[in-house]
mmCIF file of the N, C-alpha and C atoms, coordinates in Angstrom:
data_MODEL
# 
_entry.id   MODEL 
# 
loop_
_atom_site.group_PDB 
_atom_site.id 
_atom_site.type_symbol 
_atom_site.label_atom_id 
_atom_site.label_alt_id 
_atom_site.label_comp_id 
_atom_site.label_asym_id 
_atom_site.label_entity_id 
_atom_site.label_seq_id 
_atom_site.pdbx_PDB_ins_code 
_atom_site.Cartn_x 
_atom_site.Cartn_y 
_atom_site.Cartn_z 
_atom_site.occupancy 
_atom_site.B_iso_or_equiv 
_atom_site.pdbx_formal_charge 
_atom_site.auth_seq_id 
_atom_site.auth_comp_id 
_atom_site.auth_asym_id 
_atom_site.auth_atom_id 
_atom_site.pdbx_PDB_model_num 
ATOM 1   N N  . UNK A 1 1  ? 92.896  126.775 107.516 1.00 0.00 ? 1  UNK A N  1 
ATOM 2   C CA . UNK A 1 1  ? 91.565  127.076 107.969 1.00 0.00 ? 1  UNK A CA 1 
ATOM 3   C C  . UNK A 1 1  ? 91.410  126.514 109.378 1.00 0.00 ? 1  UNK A C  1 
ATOM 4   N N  . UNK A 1 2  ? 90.669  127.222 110.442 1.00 0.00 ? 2  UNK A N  1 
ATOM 5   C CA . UNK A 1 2  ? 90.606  126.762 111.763 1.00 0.00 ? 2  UNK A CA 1 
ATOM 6   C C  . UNK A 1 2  ? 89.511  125.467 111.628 1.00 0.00 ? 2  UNK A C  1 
ATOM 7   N N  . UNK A 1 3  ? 90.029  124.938 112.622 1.00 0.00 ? 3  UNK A N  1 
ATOM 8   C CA . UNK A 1 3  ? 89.186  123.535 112.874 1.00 0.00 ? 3  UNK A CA 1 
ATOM 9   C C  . UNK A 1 3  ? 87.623  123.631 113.094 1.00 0.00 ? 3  UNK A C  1 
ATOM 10  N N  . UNK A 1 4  ? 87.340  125.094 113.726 1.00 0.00 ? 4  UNK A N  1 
ATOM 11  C CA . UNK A 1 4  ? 85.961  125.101 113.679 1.00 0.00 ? 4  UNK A CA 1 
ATOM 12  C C  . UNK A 1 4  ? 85.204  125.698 112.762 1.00 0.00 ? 4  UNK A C  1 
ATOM 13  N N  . UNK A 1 5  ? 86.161  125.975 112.176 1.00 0.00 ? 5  UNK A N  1 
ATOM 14  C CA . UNK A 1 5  ? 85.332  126.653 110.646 1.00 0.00 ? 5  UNK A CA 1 
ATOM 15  C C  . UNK A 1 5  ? 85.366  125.710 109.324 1.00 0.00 ? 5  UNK A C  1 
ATOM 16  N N  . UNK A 1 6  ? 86.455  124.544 109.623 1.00 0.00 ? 6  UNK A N  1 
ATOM 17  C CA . UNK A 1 6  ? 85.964  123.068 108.925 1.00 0.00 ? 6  UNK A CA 1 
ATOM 18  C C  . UNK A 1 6  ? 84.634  122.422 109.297 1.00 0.00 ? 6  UNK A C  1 
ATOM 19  N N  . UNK A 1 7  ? 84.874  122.355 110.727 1.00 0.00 ? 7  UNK A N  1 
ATOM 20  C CA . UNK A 1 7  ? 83.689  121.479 111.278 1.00 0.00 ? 7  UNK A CA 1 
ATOM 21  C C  . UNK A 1 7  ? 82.457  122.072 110.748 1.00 0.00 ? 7  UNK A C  1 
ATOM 22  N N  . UNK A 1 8  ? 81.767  123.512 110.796 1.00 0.00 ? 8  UNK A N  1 
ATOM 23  C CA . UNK A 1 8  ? 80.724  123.968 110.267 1.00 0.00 ? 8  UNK A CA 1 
ATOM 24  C C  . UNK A 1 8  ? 80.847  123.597 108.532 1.00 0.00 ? 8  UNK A C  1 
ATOM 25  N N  . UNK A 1 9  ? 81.564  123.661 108.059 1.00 0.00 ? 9  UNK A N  1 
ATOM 26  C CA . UNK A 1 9  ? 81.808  123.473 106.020 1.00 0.00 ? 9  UNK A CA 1 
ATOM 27  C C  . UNK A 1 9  ? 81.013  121.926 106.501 1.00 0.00 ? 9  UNK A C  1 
ATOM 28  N N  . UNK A 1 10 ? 81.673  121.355 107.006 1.00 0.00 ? 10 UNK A N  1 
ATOM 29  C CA . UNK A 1 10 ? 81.301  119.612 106.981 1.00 0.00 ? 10 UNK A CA 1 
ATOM 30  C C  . UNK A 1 10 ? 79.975  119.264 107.340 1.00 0.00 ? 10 UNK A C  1 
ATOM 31  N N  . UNK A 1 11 ? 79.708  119.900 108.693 1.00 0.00 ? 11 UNK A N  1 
ATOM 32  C CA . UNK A 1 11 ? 78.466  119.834 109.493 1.00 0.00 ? 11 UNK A CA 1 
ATOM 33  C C  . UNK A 1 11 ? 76.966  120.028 108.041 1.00 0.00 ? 11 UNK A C  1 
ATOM 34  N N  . UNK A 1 12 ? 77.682  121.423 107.575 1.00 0.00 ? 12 UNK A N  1 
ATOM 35  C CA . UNK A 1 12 ? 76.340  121.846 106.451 1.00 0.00 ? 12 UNK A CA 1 
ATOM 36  C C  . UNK A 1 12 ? 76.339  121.089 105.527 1.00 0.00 ? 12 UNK A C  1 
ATOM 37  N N  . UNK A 1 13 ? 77.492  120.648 104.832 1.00 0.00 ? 13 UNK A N  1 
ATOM 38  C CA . UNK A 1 13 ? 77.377  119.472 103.873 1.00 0.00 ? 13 UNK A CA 1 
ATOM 39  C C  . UNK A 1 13 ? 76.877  118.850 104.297 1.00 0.00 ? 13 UNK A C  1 
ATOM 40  N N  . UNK A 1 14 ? 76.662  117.736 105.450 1.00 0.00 ? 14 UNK A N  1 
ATOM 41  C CA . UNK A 1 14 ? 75.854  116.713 105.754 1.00 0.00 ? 14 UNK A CA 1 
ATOM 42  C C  . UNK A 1 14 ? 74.466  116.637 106.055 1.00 0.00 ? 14 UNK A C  1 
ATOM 43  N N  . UNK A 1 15 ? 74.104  118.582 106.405 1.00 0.00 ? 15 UNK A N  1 
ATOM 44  C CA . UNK A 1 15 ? 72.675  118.728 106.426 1.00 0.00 ? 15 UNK A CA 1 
ATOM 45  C C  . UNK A 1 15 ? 72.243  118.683 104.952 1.00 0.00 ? 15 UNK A C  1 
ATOM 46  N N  . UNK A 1 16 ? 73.075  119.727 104.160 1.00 0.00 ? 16 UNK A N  1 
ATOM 47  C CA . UNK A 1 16 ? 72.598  119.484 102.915 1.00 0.00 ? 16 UNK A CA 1 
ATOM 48  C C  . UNK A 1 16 ? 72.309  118.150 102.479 1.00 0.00 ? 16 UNK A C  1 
ATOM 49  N N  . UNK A 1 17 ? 73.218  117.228 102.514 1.00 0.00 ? 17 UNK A N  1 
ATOM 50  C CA . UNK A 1 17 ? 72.988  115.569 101.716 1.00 0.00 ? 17 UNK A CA 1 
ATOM 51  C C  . UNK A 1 17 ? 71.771  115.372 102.581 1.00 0.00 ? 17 UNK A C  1 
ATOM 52  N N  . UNK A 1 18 ? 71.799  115.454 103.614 1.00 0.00 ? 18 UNK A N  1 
ATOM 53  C CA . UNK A 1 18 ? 70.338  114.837 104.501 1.00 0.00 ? 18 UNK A CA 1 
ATOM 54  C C  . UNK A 1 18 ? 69.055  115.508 103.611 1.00 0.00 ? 18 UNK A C  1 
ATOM 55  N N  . UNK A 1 19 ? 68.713  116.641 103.755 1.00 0.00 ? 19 UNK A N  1 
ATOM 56  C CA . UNK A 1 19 ? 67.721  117.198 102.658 1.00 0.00 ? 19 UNK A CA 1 
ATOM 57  C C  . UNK A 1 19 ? 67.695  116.446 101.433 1.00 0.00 ? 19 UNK A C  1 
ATOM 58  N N  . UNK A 1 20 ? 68.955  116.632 100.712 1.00 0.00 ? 20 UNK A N  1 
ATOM 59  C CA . UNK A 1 20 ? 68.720  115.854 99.203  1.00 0.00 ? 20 UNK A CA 1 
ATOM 60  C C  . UNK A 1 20 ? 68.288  114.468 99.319  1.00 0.00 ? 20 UNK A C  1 
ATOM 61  N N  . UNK A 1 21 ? 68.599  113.940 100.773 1.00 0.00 ? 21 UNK A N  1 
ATOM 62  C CA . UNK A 1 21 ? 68.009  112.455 100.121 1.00 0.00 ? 21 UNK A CA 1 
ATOM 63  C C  . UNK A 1 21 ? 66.527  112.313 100.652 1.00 0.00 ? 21 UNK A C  1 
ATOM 64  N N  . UNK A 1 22 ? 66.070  113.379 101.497 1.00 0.00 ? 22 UNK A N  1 
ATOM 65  C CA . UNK A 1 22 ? 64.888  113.524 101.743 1.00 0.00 ? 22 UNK A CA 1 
ATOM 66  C C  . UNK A 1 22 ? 64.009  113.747 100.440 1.00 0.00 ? 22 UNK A C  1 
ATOM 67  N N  . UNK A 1 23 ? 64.961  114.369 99.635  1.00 0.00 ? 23 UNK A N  1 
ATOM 68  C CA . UNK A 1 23 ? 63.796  115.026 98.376  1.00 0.00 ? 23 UNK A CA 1 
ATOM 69  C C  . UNK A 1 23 ? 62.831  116.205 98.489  1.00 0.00 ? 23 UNK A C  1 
ATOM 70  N N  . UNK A 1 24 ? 63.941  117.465 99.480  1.00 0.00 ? 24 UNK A N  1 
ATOM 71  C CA . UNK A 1 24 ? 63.118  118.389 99.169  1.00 0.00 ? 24 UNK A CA 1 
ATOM 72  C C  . UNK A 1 24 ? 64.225  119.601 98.716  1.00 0.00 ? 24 UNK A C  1 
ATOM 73  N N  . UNK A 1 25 ? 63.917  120.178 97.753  1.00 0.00 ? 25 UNK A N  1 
ATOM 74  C CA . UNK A 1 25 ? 64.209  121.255 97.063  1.00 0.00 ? 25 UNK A CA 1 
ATOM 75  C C  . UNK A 1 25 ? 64.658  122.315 97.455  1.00 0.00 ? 25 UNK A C  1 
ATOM 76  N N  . UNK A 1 26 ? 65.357  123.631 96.908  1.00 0.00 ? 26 UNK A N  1 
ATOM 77  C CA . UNK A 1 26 ? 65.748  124.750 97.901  1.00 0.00 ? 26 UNK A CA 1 
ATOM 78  C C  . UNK A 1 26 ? 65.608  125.394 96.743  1.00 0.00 ? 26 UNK A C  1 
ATOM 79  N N  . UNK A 1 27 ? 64.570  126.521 97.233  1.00 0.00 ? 27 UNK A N  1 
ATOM 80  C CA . UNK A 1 27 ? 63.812  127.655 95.774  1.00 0.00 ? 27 UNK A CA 1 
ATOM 81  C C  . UNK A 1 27 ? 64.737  129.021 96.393  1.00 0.00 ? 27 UNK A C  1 
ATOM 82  N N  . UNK A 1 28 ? 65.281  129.268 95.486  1.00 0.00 ? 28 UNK A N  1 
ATOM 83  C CA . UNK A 1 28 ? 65.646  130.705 95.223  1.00 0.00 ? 28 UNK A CA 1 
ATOM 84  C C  . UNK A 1 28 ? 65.667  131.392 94.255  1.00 0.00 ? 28 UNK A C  1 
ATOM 85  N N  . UNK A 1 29 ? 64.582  132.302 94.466  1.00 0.00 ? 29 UNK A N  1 
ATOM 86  C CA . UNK A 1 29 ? 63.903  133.042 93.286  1.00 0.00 ? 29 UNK A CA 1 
ATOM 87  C C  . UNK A 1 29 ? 62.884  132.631 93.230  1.00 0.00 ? 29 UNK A C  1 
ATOM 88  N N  . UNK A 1 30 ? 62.705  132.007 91.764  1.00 0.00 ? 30 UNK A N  1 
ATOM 89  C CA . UNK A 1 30 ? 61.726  131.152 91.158  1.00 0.00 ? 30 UNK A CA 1 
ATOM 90  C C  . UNK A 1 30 ? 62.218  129.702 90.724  1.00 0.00 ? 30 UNK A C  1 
ATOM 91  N N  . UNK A 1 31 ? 63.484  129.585 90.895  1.00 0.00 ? 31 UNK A N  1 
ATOM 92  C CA . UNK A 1 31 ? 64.060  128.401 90.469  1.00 0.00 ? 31 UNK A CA 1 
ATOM 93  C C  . UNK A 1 31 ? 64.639  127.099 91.719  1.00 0.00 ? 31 UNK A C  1 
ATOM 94  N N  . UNK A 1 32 ? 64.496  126.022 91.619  1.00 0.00 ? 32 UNK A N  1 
ATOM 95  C CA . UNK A 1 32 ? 64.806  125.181 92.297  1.00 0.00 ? 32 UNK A CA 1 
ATOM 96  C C  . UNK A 1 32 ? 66.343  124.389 92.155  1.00 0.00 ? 32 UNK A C  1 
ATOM 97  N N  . UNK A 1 33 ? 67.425  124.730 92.812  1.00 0.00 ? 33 UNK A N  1 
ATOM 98  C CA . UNK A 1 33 ? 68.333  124.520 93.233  1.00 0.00 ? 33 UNK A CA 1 
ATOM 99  C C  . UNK A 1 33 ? 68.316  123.100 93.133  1.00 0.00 ? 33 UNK A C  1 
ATOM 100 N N  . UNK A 1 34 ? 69.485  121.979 92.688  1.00 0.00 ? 34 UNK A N  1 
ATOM 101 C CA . UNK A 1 34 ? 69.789  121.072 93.552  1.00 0.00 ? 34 UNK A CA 1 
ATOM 102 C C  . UNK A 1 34 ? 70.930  121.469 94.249  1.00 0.00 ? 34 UNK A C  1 
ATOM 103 N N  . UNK A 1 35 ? 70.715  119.892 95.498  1.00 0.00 ? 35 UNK A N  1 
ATOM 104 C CA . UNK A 1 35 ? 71.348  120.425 96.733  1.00 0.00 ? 35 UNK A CA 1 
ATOM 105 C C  . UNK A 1 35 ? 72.817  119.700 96.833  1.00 0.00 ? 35 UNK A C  1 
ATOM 106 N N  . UNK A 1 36 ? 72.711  118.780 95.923  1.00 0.00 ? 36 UNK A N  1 
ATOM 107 C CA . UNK A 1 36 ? 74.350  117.698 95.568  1.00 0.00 ? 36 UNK A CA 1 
ATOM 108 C C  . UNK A 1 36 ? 75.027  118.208 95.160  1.00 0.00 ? 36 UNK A C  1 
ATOM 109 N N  . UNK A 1 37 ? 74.997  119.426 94.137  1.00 0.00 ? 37 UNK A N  1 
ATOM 110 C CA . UNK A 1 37 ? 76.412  120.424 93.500  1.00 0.00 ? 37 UNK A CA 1 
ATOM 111 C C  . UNK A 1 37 ? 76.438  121.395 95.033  1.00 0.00 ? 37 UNK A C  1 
ATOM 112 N N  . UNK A 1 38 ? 75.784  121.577 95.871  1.00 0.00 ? 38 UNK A N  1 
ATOM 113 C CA . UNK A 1 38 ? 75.956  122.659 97.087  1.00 0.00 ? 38 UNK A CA 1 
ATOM 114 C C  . UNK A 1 38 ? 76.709  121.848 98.266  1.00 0.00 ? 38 UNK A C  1 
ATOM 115 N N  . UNK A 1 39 ? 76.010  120.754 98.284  1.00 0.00 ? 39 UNK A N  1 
ATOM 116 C CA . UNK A 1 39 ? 76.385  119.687 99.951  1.00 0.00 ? 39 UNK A CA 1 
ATOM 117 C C  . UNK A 1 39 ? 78.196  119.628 99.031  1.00 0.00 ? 39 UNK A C  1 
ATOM 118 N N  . UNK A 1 40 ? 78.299  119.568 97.906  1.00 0.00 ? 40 UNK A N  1 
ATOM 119 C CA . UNK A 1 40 ? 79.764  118.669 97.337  1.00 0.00 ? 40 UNK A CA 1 
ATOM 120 C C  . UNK A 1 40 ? 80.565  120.537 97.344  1.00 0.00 ? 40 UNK A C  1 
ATOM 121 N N  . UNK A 1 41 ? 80.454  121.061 97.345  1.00 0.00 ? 41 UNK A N  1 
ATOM 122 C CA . UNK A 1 41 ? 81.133  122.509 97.310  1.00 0.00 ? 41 UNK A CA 1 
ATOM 123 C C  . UNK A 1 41 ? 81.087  122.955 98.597  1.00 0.00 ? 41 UNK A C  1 
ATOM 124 N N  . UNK A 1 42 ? 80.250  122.788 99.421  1.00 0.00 ? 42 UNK A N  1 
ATOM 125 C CA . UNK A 1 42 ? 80.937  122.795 101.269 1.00 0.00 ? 42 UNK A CA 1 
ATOM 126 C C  . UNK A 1 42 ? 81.661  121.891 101.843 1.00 0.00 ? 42 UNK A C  1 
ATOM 127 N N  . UNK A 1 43 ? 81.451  120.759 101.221 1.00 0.00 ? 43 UNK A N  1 
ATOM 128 C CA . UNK A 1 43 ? 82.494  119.566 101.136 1.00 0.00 ? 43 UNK A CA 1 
ATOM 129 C C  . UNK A 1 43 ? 84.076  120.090 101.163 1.00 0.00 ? 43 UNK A C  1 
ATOM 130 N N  . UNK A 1 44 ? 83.999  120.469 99.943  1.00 0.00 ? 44 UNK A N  1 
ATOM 131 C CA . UNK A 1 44 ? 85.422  120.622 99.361  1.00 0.00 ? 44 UNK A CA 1 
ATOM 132 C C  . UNK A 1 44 ? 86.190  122.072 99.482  1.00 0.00 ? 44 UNK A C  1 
ATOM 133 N N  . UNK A 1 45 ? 85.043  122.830 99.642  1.00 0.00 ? 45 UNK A N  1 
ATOM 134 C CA . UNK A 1 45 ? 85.801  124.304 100.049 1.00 0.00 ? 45 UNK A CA 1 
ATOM 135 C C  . UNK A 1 45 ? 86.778  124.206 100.983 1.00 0.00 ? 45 UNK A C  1 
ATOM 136 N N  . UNK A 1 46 ? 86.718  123.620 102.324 1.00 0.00 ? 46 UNK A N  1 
ATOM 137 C CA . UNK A 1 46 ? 87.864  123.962 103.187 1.00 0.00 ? 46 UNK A CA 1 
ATOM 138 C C  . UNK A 1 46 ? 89.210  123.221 102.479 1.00 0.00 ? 46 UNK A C  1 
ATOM 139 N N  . UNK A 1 47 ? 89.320  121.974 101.565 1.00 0.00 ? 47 UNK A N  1 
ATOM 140 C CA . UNK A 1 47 ? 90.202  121.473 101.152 1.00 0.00 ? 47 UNK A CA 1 
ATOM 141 C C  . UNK A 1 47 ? 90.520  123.040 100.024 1.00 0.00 ? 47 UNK A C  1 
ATOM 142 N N  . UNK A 1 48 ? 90.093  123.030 99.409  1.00 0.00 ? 48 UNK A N  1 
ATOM 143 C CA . UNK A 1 48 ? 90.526  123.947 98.435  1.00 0.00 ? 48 UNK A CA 1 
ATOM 144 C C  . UNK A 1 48 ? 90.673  125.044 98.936  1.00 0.00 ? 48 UNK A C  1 
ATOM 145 N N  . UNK A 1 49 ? 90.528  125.363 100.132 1.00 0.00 ? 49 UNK A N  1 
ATOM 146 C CA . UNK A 1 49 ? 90.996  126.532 101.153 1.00 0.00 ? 49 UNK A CA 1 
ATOM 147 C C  . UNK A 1 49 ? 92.714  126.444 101.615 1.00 0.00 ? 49 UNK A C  1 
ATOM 148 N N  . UNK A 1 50 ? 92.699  125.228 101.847 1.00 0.00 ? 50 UNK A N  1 
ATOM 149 C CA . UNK A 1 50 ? 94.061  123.857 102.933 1.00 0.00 ? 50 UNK A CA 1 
ATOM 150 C C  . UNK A 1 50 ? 95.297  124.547 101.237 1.00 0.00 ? 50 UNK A C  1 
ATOM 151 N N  . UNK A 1 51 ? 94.544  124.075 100.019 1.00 0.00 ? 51 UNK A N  1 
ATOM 152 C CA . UNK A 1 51 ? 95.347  124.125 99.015  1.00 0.00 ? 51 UNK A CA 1 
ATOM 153 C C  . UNK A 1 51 ? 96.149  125.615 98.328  1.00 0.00 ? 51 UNK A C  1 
ATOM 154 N N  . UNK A 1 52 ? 94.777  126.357 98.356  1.00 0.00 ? 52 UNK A N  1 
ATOM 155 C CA . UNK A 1 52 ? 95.230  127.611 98.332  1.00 0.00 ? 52 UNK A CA 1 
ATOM 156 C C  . UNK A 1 52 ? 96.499  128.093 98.903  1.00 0.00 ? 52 UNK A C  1 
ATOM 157 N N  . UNK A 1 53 ? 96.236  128.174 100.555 1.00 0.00 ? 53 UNK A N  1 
ATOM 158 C CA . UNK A 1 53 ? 97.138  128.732 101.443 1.00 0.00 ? 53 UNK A CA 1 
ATOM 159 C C  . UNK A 1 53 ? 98.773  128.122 100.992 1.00 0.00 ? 53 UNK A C  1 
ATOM 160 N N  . UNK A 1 54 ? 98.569  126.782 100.830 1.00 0.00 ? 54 UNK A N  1 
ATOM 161 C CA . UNK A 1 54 ? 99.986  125.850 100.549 1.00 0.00 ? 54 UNK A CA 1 
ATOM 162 C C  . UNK A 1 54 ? 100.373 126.618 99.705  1.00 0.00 ? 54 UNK A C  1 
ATOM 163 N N  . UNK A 1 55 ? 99.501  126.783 98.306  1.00 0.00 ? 55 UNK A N  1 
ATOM 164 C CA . UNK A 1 55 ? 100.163 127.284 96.893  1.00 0.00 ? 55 UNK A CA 1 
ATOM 165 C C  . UNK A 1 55 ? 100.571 128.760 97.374  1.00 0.00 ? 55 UNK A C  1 
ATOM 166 N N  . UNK A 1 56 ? 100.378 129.804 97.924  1.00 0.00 ? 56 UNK A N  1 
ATOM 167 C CA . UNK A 1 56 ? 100.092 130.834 97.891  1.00 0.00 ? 56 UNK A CA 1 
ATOM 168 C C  . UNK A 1 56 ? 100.901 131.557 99.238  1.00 0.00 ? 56 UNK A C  1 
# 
């Protein structure tokens, strides 16, 4: 994965955690999202991107 398409995965994870510890919510639909299973899956996508490519 290119370096600047890590840096954005990382960048949004850290906005996300910033929100969650603010304590505000993200509604889609009618339902309220948390944002710690989302900030931890932009986290880890580019690794599990890094892993893919190796295996594959």
């Amino acid at each position: 994965m290119d370096i600047k398409i890590r840096f954005i995965f990382y960048l949004l994870a850290f906005i996300v955690f910033i929100f969650s510890l603010l304590g505000r919510g993200v509604k889609l639909g009618g339902r309220g999202i948390t944002e710690v299973p989302l900030g931890l899956a932009l986290w880890l996508f580019p690794l599990l991107w890094d892993t893919g490519e190796a295996a594959f």
